[in-house]
C-alpha positions in Angstrom: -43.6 -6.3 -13.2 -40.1 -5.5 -15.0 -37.5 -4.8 -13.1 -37.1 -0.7 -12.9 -33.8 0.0 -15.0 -30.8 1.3 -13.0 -29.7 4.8 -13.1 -27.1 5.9 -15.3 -25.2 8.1 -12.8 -24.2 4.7 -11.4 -21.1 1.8 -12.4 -19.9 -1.0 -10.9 -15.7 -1.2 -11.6 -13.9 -4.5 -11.4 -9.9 -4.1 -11.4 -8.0 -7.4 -11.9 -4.1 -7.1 -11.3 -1.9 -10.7 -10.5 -1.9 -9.7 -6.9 -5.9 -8.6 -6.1 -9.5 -8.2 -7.7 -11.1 -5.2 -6.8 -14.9 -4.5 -6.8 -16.4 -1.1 -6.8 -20.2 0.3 -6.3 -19.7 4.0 -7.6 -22.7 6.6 -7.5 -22.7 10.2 -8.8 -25.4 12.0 -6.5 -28.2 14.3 -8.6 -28.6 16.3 -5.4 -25.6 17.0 -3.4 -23.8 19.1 -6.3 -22.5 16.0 -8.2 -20.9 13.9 -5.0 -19.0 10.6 -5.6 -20.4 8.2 -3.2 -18.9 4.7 -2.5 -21.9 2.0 -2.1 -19.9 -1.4 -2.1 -16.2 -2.2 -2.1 -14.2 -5.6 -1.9 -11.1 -6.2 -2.6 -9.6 -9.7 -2.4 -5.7 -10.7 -2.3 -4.9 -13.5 -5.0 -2.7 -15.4 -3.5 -2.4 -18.9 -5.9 -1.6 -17.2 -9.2 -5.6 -16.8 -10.6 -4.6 -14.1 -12.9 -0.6 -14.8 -13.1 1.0 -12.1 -15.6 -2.3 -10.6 -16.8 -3.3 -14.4 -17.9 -6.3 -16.1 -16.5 -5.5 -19.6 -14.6 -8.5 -19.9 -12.6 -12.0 -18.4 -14.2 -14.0 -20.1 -11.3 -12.6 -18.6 -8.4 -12.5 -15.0 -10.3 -15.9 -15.6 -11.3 -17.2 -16.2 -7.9 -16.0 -12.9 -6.7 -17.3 -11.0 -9.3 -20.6 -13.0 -9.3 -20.8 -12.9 -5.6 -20.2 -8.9 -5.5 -23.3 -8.0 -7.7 -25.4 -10.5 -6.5 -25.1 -9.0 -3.1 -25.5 -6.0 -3.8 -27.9 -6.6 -6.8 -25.8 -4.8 -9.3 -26.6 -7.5 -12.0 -28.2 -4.9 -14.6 -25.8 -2.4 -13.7 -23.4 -1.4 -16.0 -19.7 -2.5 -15.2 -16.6 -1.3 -16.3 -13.0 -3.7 -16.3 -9.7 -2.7 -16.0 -6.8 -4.7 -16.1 -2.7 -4.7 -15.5 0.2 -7.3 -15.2 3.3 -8.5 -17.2 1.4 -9.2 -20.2 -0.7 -6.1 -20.5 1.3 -3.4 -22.6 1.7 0.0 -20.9 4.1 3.0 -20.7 4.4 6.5 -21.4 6.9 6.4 -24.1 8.1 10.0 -25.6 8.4 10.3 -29.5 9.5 13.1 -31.8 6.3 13.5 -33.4 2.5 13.9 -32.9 1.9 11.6 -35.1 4.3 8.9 -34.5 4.3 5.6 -36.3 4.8 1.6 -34.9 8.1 2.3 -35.7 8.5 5.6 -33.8 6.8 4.3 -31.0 9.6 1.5 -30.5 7.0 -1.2 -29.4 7.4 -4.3 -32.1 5.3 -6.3 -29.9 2.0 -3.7 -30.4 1.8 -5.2 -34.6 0.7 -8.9 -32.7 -2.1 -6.7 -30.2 -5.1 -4.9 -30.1 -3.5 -1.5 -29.2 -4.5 2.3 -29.0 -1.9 5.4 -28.1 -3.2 8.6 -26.7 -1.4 11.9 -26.5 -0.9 12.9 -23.5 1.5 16.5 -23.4 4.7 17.9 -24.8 7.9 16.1 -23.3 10.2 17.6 -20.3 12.9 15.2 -22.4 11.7 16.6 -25.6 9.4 15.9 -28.0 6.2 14.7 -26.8 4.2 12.0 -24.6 1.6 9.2 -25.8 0.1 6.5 -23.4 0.0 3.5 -25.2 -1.3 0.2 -24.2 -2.5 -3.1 -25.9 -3.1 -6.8 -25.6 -3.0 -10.0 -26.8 -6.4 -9.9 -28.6 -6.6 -14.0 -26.9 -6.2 -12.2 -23.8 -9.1 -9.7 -24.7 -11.6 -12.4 -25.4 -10.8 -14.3 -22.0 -11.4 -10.7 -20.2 -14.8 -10.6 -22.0 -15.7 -14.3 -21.3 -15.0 -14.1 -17.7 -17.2 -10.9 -17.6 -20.1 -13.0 -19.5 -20.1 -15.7 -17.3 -19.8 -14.0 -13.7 -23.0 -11.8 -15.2 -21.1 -8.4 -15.7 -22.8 -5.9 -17.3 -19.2 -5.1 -19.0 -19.1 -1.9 -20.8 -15.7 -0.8 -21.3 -12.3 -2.9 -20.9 -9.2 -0.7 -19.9 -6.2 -0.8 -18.1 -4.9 0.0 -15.0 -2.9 3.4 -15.7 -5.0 4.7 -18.4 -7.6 4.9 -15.3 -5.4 6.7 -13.4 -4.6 9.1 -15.9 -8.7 9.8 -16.6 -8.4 10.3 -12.5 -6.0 12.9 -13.2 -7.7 14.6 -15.9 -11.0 14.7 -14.3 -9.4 15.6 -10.7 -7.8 19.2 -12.7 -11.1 19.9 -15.0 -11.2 23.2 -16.0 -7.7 24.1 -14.5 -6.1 21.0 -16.3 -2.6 22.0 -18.6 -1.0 20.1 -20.5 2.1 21.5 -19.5 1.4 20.3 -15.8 0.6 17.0 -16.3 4.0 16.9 -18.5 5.8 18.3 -15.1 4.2 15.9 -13.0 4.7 12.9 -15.1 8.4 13.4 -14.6 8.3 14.1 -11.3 6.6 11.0 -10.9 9.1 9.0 -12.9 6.0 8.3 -15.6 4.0 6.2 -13.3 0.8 7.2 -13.9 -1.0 5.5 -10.4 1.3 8.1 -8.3 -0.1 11.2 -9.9 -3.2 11.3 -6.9 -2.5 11.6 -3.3 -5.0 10.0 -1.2 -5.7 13.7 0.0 -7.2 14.6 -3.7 -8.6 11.4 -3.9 -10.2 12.2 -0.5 -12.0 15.4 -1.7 -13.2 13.6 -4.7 -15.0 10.5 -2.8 -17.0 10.5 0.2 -16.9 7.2 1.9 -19.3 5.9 4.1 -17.6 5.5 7.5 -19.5 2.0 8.4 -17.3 0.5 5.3 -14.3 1.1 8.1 -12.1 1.7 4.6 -8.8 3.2 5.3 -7.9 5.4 2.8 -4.3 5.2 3.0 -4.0 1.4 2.1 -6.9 1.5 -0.2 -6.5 4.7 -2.2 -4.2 3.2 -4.9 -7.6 0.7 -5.6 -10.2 3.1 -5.0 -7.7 5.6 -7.8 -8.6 2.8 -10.7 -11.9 2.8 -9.4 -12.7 6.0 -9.4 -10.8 6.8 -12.7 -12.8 3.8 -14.8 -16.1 5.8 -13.1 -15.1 9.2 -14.2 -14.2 8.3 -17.3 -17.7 6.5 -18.5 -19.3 9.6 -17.7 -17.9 11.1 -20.6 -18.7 8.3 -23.8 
């Protein structure tokens, strides 16, 4: 018999930074008005520079995690969203004069030698207005997708680290989200993008199962790219 396929309310999210690789089991529920629950986490220090400044060193011991994650929890056929963050990986909220800003405008020289996108985000506290913008070296890109491939990730999508956050935000406000708040609290955040979620939102957006014995307050800056990669596949 053929494997049933896997429901579509469900992703796996991998997160790869220098210093950890995070695994994620995410599942929208169809009958307790649209609950987030958490089926599987694991996240593992790196300790001997596996993924040094966004750059791959050692594919066989990131490989093993990943593979060992959906094998356990037979997530192989499920799809499985990446994001990733380091040195090397282009991101900032940069504000520009216009919507429509140029390379140029942007001030990012380095963005004509990578596979890049900007996203307008809100009108400026400084003036003018802010764009996300992120990119990498397309070499870098390929090695993400490769890795994926051989630890048998159903990979999807390949983001970064802060745009998740900032689909976390978005999704968090829904109908109540402004433009003109997100501007305010980008500044109050000094444009870091992974601060704009307290662990107590992130709390009444995931319910946890207590026997994972996850504390939330060490975890939540982990389980924010997680949860941000999830909510933001439900929308493509």
């Amino acid at each position: 018999m053929w494997p049933f396929s896997r429901k579509k309310y469900e992703r796996v999210t991998i997160s790869l930074s220098p210093q950890n690789i995070t695994c994620c089991w995410l599942e929208r529920s169809q009958k307790n008005e649209g609950a987030i629950y958490l089926k599987a986490y694991a996240r593992t220090p790196l300790k001997q520079l596996e993924f040094s400044q966004a750059i791959i060193f050692n594919p066989t011991l990131l490989k093993k995690q990943i593979r060992s994650f959906l094998q356990t929890h037979r997530l192989q056929s499920t799809p499985a969203v990446l994001a990733v963050s380091g040195p090397k990986i282009v991101e900032h909220v940069i504000q520009t004069k216009t919507t429509t800003p140029t390379v140029q405008e942007l001030g990012l020289p380095e963005l004509r030698t990578l596979t890049w996108d900007s996203i307008y985000l809100c009108p400026s506290q400084k003036g003018g207005f802010d764009f996300f913008v992120c990119g990498m070296k397309p070499e870098y890109l390929f090695s993400y997708q490769l890795l994926a491939m051989s630890a048998g990730a159903n990979i999807t999508t390949i983001a970064t680290e802060q745009l998740a956050h900032l689909q976390l935000y978005r999704h968090r406000q829904e109908t109540l989200f402004r433009k003109s708040k997100l501007s305010l609290d980008l500044l109050q955040q000094r444009y870091n993008p992974s601060s704009l979620s307290s662990v107590e939102e992130l709390e009444s957006l995931l319910s946890l199962d207590e026997a994972t014995g996850i504390d939330l307050s060490k975890e939540h800056t982990f389980l924010g790219t997680s949860l941000g990669l999830f909510l933001s596949e439900e929308t493509t």
